[in-house]
C-alpha positions, 0 to 999 in steps of 0.5 A: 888197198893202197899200202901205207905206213904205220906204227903198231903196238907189240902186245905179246911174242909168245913162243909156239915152238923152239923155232917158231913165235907169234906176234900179237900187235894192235893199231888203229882197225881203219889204218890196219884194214886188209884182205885175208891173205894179205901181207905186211912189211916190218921195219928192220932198220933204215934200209931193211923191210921184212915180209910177213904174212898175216895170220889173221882175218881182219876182225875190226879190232885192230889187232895183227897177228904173225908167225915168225920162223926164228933161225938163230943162226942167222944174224938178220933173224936173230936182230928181228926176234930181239928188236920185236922182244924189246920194241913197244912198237914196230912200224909196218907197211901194209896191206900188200899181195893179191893171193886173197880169198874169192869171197864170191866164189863158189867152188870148193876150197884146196888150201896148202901150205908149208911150214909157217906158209901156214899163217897166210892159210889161216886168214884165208880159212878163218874169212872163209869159215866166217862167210858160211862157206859150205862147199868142201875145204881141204887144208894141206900142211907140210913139215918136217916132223910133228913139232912143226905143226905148230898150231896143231890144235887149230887146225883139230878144232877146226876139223871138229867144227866144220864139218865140210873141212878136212885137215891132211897133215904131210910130215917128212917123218912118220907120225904117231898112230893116234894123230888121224881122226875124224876129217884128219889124214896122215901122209908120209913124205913130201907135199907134192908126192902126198897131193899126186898119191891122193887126189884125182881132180882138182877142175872144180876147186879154188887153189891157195898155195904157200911156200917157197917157190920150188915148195909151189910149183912143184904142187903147180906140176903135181895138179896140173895133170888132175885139172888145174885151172890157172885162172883159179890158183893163187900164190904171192909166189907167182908176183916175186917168182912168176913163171910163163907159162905157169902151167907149162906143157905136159912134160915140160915141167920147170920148178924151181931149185932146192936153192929157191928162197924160203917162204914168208915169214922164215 
């Protein structure tokens, strides 16, 4: 889909977190059509077009949603959240990205994110249980402490009804005892570490990746030992901070600095 430009209604900001809000927004379902796992752009000003990803499905309905990382000490962030709280409408650029669900695939599904990397995998997650997928999805969310996972009770409800679906919750802090359950594992410490404790063989799966470009690659490096195929790992990181090769030669690994931008949305 060719992006276009178009002007959006703001129907509701609603806080998630002290961090974290999400946008509700409706325009016309043709004019906001897109792949899940695309994103849009927001008009800051004039010159200024800032990146989101969408955090839903297209539903045919005309709604957009997004979750906004809100850093009060930064000036652009803190113009973004108070133009989105006083504008009626925002124009957007959209559909953009080619990290969007495989519909015709058949593999099994290992989908990561950090922090509000989160929304990208929700679109993907949400066309993919609206398609019946029924071969294995294992959903991978890193933060730094319990209140980042701030749709938590999504991804429990997800866990409760689908049962090819397993939740593991990656916290740099340790969680309560009582946040594991049915298809919903606890890991302590970074998400590359998490991923290399725990899986075996990643050959047969479909990869979605979310997050910064250190946050991505590491996990790039982290898989490739365990069967990677880099024909079947997607990220929009590899379009705006492509690596060659990406899956460089065993012990060659080249990730990305700490200094490495943020994900979307942040």
């Amino acid at each position: 889909m060719t992006p276009r430009t178009l002007t959006c209604q703001v129907i509701s900001v609603e806080d998630l977190t002290p961090d974290v809000f999400r946008v509700q927004l409706e325009g016309r379902s043709e004019a906001v059509a897109h792949a899940p796992g695309q994103y849009l752009e927001l008009l800051l000003d004039d010159e200024t077009w800032v990146p989101f990803s969408i955090a839903n499905a297209h539903r045919g309905d005309g709604t957009i949603e997004l979750h906004i990382q809100h850093w009060p000490e930064r000036s652009n962030s803190q113009r973004l959240r108070e133009m989105i709280q006083q504008s009626q409408r925002l124009t957007l650029r959209m559909p953009s990205g080619e990290c969007v669900l495989d519909e015709t695939s058949g593999r099994p599904l290992l989908m990561v994110a950090a922090g509000t990397g989160f929304a990208q995998m929700k679109a993907l997650l949400e066309a993919a249980f609206a398609a019946n997928h029924e071969h294995p999805v294992s959903f991978w969310w890193a933060v730094r402490e319990r209140r980042d996972f701030y749709l938590e009770s999504l991804a429990r409800q997800w866990a409760e009804t689908h049962p090819n679906f397993a939740f593991h919750a990656v916290s740099e802090t340790p969680l309560d005892d009582t946040f594991a359950g049915p298809r919903i594992h606890v890991h302590l410490g970074r998400i590359d570490e998490a991923l290399a404790a725990t899986l075996t063989d990643v050959s047969g799966y479909d990869v979605y990746l979310s997050g910064s470009p250190g946050m991505v690659y590491a996990c790039v490096d982290t898989l490739a030992p365990l069967g990677l195929d880099a024909t079947r790992v997607h990220s929009d990181v590899f379009a705006y901070a492509p690596r060659d090769p990406l899956i460089p030669a065993s012990g060659d690994a080249r990730t990305q600095g700490d200094d490495a931008p943020p994900e979307r949305g942040s």
